[in-house]
Z-matrix of the N, CA and C atoms (Angstrom, degrees):
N
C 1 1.457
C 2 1.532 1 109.32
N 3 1.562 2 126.53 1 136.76
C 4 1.136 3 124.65 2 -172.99
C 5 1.603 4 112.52 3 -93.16
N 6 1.033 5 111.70 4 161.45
C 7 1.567 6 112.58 5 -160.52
C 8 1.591 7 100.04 6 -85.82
N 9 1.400 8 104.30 7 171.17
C 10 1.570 9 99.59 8 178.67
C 11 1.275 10 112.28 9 -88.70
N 12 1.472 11 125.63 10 166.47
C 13 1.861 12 119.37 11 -164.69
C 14 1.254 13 97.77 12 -81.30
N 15 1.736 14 138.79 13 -24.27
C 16 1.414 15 134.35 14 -172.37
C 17 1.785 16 95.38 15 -66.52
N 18 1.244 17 119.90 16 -51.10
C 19 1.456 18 114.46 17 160.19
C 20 1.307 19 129.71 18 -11.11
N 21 1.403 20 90.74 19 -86.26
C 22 2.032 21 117.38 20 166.85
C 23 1.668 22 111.62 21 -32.32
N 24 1.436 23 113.05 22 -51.90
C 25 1.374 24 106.07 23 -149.26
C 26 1.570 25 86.57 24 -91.24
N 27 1.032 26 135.03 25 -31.12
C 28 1.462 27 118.49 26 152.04
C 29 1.367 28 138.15 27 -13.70
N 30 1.210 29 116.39 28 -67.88
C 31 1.378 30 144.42 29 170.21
C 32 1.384 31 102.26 30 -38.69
N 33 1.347 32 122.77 31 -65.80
C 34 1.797 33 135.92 32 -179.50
C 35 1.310 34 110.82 33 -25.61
N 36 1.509 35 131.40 34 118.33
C 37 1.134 36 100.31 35 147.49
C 38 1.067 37 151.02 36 -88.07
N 39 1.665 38 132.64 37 162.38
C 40 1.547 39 120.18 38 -171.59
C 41 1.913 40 114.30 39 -48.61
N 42 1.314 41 113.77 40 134.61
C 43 0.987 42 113.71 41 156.28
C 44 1.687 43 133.66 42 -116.94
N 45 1.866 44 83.87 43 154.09
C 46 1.762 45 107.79 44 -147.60
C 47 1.391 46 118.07 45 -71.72
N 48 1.750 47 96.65 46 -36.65
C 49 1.698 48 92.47 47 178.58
C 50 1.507 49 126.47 48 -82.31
N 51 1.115 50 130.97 49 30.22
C 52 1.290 51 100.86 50 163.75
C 53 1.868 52 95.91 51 -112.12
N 54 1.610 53 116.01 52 -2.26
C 55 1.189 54 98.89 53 156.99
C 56 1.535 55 141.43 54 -87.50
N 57 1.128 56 102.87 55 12.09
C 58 1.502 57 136.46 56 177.25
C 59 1.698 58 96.73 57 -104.27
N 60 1.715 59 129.44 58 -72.50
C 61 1.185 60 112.52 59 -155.72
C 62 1.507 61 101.65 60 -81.10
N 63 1.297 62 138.87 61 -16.48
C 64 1.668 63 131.04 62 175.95
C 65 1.636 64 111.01 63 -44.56
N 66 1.822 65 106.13 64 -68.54
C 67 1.182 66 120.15 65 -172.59
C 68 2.090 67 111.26 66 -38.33
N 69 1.194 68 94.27 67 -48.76
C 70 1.528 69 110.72 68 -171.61
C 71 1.454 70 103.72 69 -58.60
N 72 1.904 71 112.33 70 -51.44
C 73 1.221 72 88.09 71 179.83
C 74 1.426 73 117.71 72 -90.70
N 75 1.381 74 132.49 73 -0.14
C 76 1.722 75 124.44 74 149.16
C 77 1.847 76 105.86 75 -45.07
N 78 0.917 77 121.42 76 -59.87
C 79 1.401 78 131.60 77 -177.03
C 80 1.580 79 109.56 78 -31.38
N 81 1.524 80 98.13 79 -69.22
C 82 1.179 81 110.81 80 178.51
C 83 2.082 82 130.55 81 -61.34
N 84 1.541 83 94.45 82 -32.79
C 85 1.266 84 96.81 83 167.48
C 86 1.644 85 119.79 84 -80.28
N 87 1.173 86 109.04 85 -11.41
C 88 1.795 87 112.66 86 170.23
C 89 1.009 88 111.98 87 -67.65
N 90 1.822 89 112.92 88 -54.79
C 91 1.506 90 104.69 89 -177.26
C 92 1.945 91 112.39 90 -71.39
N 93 1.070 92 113.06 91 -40.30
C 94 1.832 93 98.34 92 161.77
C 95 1.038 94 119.94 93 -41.31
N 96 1.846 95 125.17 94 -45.07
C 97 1.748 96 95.80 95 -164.07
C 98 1.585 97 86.22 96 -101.64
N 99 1.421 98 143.13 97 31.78
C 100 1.375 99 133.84 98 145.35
C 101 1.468 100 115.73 99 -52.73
N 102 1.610 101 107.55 100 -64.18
C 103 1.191 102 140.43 101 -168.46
C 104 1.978 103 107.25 102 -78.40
N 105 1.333 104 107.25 103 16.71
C 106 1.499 105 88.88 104 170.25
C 107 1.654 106 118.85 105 60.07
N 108 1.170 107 112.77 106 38.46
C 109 1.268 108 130.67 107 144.97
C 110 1.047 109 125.19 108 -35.23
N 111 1.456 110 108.61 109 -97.99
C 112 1.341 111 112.27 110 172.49
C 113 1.465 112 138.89 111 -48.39
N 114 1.111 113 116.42 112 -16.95
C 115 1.247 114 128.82 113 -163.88
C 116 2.265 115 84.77 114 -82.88
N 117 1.440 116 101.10 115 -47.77
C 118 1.533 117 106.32 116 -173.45
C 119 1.896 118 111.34 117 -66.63
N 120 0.892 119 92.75 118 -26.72
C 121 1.178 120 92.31 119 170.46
C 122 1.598 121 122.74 120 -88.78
N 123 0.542 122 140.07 121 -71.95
C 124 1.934 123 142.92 122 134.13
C 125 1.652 124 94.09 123 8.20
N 126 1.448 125 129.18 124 -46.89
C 127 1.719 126 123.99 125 -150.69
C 128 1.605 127 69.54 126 -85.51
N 129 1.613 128 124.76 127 -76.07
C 130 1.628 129 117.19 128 -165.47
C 131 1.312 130 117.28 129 -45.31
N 132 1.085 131 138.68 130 -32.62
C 133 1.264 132 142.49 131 -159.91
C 134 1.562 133 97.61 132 -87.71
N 135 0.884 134 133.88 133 -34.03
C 136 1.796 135 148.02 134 175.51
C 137 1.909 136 98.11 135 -64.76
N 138 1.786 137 105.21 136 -62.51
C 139 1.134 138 99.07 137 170.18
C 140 1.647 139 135.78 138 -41.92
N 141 1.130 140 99.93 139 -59.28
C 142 1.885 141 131.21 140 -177.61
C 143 1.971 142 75.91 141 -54.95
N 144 0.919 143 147.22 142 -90.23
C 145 1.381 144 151.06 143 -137.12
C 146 1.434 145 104.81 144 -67.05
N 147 1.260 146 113.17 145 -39.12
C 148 1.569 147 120.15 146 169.00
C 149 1.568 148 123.55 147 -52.87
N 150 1.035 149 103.59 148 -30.22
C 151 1.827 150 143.26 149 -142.46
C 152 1.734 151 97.75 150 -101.15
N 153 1.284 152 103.89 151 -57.88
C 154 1.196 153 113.70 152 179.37
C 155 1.630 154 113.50 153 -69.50
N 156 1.310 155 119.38 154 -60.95
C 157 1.397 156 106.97 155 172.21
C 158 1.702 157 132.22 156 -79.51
N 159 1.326 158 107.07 157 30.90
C 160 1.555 159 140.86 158 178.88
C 161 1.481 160 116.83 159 50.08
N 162 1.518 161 96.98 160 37.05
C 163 1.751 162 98.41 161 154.06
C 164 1.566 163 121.16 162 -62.18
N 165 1.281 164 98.48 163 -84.40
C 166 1.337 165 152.48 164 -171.57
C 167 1.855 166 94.12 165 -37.43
């Protein structure tokens, strides 16, 4: 008879990196939208779209 999966996932141990890689990328997305990120990206992405249907 096979065991139940609440069993199984017991056994697992906790894993470390995504409490290591989350923080980093919060970190990292603060300092982008400090620095006007988005706003630069949004201006190219407007361009590229302009560009493409032969406004721009």
């Amino acid at each position: 008879m096979s065991q139940p999966s609440h069993e199984l996932r017991k056994k697992r141990p906790i894993r470390k990196a995504p409490f290591v890689v989350i923080p980093i990328f919060l970190i990292l997305w603060m300092i982008g939208v400090a620095t006007g990120e988005p706003a630069r990206v949004l201006e190219q992405a407007i361009q590229v779209c302009l560009s493409c249907i032969g406004i721009g």
